[in-house]
C-alpha positions as CSV (number, residue, x, y, z in Angstrom):
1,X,9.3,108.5,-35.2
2,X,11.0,107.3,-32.0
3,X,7.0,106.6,-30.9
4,X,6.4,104.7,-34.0
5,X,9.6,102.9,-33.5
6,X,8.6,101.8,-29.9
7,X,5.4,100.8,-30.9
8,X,6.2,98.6,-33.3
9,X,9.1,96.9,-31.2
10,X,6.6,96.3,-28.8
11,X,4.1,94.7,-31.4
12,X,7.0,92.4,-32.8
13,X,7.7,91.4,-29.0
14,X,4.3,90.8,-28.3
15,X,4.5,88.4,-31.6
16,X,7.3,86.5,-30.8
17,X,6.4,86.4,-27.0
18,X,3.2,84.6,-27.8
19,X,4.8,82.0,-29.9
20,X,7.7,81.5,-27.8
21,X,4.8,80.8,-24.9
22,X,3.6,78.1,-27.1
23,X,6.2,75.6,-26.7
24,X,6.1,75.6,-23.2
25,X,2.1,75.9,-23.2
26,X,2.3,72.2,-25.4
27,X,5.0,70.5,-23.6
28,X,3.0,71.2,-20.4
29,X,0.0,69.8,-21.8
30,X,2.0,66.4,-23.8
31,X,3.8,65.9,-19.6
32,X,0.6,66.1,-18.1
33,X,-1.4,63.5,-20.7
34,X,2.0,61.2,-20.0
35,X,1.2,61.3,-16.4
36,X,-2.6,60.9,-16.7
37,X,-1.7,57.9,-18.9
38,X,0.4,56.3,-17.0
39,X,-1.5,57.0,-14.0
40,X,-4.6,54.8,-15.7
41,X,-1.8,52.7,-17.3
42,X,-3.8,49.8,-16.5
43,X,-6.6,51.1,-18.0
44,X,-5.0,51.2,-21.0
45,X,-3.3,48.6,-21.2
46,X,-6.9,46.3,-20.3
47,X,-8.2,48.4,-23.7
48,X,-5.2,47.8,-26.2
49,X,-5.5,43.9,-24.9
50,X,-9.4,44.0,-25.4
51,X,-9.2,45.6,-29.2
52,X,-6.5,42.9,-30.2
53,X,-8.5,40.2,-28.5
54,X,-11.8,41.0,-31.0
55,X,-9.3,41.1,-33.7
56,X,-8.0,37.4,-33.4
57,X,-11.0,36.4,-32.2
58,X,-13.0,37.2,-35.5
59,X,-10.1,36.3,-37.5
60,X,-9.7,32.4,-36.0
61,X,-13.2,31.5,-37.5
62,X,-14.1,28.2,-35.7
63,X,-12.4,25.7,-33.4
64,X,-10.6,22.7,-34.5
65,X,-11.2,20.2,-31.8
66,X,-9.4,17.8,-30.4
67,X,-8.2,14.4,-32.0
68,X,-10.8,11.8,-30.7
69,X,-8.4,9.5,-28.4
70,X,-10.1,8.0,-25.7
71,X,-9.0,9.6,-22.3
72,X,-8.1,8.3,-18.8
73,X,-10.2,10.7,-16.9
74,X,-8.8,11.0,-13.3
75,X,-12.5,10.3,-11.1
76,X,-11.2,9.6,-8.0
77,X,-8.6,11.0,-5.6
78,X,-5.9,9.1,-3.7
79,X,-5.3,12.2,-0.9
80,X,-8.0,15.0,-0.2
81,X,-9.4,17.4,2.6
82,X,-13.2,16.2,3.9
83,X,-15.6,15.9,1.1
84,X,-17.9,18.1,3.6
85,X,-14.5,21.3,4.2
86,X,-16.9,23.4,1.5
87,X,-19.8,23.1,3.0
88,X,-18.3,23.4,6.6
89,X,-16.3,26.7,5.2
90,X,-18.5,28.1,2.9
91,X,-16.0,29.9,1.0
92,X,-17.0,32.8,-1.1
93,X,-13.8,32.6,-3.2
94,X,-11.8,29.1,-3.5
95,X,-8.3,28.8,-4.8
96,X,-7.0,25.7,-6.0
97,X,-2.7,26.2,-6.2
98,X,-1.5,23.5,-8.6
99,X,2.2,22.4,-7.0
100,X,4.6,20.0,-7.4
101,X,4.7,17.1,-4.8
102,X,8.4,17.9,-4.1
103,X,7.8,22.2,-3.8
104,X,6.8,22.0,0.1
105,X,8.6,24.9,0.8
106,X,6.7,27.0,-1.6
107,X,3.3,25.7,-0.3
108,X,4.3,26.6,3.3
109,X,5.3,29.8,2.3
110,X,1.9,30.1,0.7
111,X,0.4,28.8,4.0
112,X,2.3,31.3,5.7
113,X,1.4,34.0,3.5
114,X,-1.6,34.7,1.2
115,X,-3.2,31.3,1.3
116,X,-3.6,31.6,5.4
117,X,-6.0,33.9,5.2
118,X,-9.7,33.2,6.0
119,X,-12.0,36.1,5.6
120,X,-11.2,39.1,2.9
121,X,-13.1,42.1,2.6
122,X,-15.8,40.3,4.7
123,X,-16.1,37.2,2.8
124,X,-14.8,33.5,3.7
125,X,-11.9,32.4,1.4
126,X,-10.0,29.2,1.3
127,X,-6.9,28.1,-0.4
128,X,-6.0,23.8,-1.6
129,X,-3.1,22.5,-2.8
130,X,-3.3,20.5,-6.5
131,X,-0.9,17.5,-6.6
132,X,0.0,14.5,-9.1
133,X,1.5,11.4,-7.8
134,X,5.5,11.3,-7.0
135,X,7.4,8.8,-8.8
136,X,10.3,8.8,-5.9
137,X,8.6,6.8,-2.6
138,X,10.6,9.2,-0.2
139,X,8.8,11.8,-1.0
140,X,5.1,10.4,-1.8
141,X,5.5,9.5,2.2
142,X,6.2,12.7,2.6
143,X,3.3,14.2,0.9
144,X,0.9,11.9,2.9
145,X,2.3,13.3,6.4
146,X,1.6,17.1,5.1
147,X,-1.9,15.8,3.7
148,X,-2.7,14.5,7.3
149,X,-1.4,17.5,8.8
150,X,-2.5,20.4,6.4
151,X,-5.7,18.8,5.2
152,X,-5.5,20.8,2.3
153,X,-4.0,18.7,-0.2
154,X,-5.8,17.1,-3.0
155,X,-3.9,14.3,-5.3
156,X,-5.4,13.4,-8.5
157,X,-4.7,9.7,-10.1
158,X,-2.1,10.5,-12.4
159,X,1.6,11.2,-12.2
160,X,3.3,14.1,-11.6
161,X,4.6,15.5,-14.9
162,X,4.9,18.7,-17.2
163,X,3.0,16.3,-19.5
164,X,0.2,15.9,-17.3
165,X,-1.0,19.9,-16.6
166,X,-4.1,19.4,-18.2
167,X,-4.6,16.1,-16.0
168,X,-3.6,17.6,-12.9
169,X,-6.2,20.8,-14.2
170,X,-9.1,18.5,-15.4
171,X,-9.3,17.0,-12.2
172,X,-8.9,20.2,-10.5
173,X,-11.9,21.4,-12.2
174,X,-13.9,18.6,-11.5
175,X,-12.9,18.4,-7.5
176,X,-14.8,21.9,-7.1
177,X,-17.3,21.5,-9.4
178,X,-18.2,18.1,-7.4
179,X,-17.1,18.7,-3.8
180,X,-17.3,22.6,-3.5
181,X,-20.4,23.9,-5.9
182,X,-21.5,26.7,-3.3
183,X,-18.4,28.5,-3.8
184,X,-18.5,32.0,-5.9
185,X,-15.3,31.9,-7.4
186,X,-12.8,30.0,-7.9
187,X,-9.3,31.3,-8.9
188,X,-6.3,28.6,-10.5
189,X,-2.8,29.5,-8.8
190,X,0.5,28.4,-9.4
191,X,2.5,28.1,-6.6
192,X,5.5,30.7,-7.2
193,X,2.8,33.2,-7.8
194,X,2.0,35.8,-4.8
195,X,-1.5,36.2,-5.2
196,X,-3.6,39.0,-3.8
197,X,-7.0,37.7,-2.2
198,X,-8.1,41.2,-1.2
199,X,-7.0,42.9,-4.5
200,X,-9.1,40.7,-6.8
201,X,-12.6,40.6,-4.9
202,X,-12.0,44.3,-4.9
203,X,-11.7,43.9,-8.6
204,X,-14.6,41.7,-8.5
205,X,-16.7,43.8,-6.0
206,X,-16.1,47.0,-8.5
207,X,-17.0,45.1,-11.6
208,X,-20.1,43.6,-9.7
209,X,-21.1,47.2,-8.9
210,X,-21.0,48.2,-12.7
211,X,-23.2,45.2,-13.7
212,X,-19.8,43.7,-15.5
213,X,-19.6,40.5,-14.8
214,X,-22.9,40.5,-12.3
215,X,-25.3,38.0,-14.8
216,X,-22.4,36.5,-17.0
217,X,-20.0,34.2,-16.9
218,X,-16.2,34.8,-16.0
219,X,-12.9,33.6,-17.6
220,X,-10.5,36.3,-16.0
221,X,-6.9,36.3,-16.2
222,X,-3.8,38.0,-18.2
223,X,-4.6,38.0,-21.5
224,X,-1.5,37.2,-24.1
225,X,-4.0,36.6,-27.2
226,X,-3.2,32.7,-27.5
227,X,-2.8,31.6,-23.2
228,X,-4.4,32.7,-20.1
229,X,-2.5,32.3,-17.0
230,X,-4.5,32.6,-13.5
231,X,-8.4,32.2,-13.7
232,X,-10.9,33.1,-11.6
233,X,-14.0,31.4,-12.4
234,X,-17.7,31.8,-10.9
235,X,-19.8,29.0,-10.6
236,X,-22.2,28.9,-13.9
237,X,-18.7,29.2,-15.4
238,X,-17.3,26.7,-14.6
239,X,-19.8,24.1,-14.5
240,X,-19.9,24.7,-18.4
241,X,-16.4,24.7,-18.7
242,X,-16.0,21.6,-16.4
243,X,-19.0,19.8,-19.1
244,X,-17.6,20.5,-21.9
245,X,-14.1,19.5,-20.6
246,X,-15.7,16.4,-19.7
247,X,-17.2,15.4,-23.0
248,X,-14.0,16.5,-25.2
249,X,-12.2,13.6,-26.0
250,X,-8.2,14.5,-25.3
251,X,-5.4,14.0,-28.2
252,X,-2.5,12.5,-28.0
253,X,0.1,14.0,-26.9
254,X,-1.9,15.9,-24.2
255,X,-2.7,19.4,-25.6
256,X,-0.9,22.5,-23.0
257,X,-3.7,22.9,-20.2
258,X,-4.4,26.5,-20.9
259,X,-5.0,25.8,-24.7
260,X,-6.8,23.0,-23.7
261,X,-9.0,25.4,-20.9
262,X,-9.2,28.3,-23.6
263,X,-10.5,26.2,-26.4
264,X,-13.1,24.0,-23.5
265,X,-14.4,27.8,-22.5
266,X,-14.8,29.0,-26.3
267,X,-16.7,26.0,-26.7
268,X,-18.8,26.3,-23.9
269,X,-19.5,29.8,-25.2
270,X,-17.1,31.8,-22.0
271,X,-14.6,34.1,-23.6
272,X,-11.6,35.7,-21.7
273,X,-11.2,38.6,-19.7
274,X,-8.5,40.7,-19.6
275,X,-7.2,41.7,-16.8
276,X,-4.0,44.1,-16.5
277,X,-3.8,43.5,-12.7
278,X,-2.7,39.9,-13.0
279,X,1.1,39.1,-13.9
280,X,2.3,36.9,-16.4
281,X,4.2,39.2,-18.8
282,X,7.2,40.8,-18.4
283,X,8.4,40.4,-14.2
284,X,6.9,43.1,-12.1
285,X,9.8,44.8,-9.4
286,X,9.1,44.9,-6.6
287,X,7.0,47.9,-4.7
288,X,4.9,48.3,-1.4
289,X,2.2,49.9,-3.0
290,X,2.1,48.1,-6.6
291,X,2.0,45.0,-4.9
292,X,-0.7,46.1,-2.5
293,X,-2.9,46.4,-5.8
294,X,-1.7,44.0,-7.9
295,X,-4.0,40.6,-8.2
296,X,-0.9,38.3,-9.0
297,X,2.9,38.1,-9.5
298,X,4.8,35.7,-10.9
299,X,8.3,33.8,-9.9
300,X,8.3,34.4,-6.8
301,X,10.4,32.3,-4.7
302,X,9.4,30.8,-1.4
303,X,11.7,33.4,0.9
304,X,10.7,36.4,-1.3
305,X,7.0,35.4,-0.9
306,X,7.5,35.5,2.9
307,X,9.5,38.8,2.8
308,X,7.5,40.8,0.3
309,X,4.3,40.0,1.6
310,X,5.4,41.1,5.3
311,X,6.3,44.2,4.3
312,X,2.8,45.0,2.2
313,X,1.0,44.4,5.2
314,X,3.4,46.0,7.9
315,X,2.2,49.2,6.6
316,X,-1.1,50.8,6.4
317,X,-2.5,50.9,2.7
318,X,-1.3,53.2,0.2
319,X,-3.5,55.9,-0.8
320,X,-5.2,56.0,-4.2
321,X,-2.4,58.3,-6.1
322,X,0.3,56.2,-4.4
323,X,-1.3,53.0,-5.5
324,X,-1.8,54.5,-8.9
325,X,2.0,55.9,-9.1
326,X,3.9,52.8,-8.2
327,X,1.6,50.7,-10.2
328,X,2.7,53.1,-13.2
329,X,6.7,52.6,-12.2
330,X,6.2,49.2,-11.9
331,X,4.6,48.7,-15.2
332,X,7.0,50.5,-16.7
333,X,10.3,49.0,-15.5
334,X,8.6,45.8,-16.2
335,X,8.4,46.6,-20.0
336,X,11.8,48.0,-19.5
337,X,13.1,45.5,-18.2
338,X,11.6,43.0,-20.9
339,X,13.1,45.3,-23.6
340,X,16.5,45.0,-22.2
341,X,16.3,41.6,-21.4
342,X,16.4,41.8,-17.7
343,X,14.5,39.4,-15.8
């Protein structure tokens, strides 16, 4: 009996052992897909974006263009670098940073920063400087002292105004489609946005590799299902883009220039690419290693630019895990951030 008795206490035990070994066993398993997940939170993210991007796509149907309003198409420019600094150069990648005339500190701090570098990952790279016309004299002086000085400015015939984006971005498009063609890519910056050379044409370089984007066109940027923020473009892109820009008659008032770019690509037959590297959401903190892989971050001011971008390249690069790990916090206490409405 007293056998018995211990033989079946030991059978319940074992029972109840094995299921209370269960609990444990799943919330290992449900910590460890959390970290895998948020280790390829990009990944993910890049995916969710891509499904919702079909979906609108297939719902919108066709495009409603533009009212037909005869345009004043900017053809000439009143400052620029040599029309031969392309061919001199011979920039693999070109990026074009549309700026205010008055914002000279934040395109030095560009100059001082990301946009003064020349070669990246073994290929030439340049940076220019997008411009309208001021309307106060004191300062359109100034702008033609840093054009003589910098030689990167380029300033389109029209004025400076939030009005005029698509302007200042039409004749962006049609500056590097006419005075730098040899270029592979070209990438459209604003200039309170640290961009990462290095981290996109490693982006670039991988998805070349995979046969991604190796024999189509481009239109690559952050995603948000109705605007695109920075593009990188390759030539046969842009050339259509650029065409079909040029033969689209603008409405009046000027349509927003990414709408006006998204809907130029779409005709042109170039859809977006998503890309969860890029910035343009919800603010990204800041961290050595996140920003060492990021491709962009927005609002960034002129002294932070200087500071951050020091202190990424005062160290040697993260490793894989640590560049996967902080761009998993960073993601995170972005959308955190967003949800508590901290900026």
């Amino acid at each position: 009996m007293v056998g018995q008795g211990l033989w079946v206490f030991k059978r319940r035990f074992g029972k109840r052992g094995g299921r209370f070994w269960v609990v444990p066993a799943l919330c290992v398993l449900i910590v460890s897909a959390a970290l895998l997940a948020l280790l390829f939170i990009d990944s993910i993210e890049s995916w969710a974006t891509s499904m919702n991007m079909n979906t609108v796509v297939e719902a919108q149907g066709g495009i409603i263009p533009p009212q037909g309003v005869p345009p004043t198409r900017p053809e000439d420019y009143l400052l620029m670098p040599s029309p031969h600094v392309c061919q001199h150069a011979k920039p693999y990648l070109i990026t074009m940073v549309t700026s205010a005339p008055a914002n000279q500190r934040a395109r030095q701090a560009i100059r001082d920063t990301w946009g003064g570098e020349v070669e990246v990952r073994g290929h030439r790279v340049m940076t220019l400087f997008m411009v309208g016309v001021a309307s106060d004299p004191g300062i359109a002086k100034l702008l033609i002292d840093e054009a003589w000085e910098r030689g990167d400015l380029i300033q389109g015939r029209f004025w400076e105004s939030y009005s005029n984006l698509t302007l200042k971005t039409l004749s962006m498009l049609r500056w590097a489609q006419r005075f730098c063609p040899q270029a592979h890519f070209l990438a459209k910056v604003d200039d309170d946005v640290l961009f990462n050379p290095g981290g996109l044409l490693r982006y670039l370089n991988r998805s070349t590799v995979n046969n991604t984007y190796e024999h189509r066109d481009l239109y690559l940027g952050r995603l948000h299902l109705h605007r695109h923020c920075l593009h990188p473009l390759p030539r046969s892109a842009l050339l259509k883009i650029s065409l079909t820009a040029a033969a689209t008659p603008l409405s009046t008032p000027l349509p927003p220039e990414d709408v006006f770019v998204g809907l130029c690509a779409r005709t042109a037959g170039v859809l977006p690419s998503n890309c969860p590297l890029f910035s343009g959401g919800p603010a990204v903190p800041y961290g050595r290693c996140c920003y060492q892989t990021m491709v962009s971050i927005h609002h960034i001011s002129p002294r932070e630019m200087l500071r951050f971008w020091a202190d990424v390249n005062s160290h040697p690069p993260c490793s894989w895990l640590g560049l996967r790990a902080s761009l998993a916090v960073c993601k995170v206490r972005a959308m955190l951030g967003t949800f508590l409405g901290v900026e």
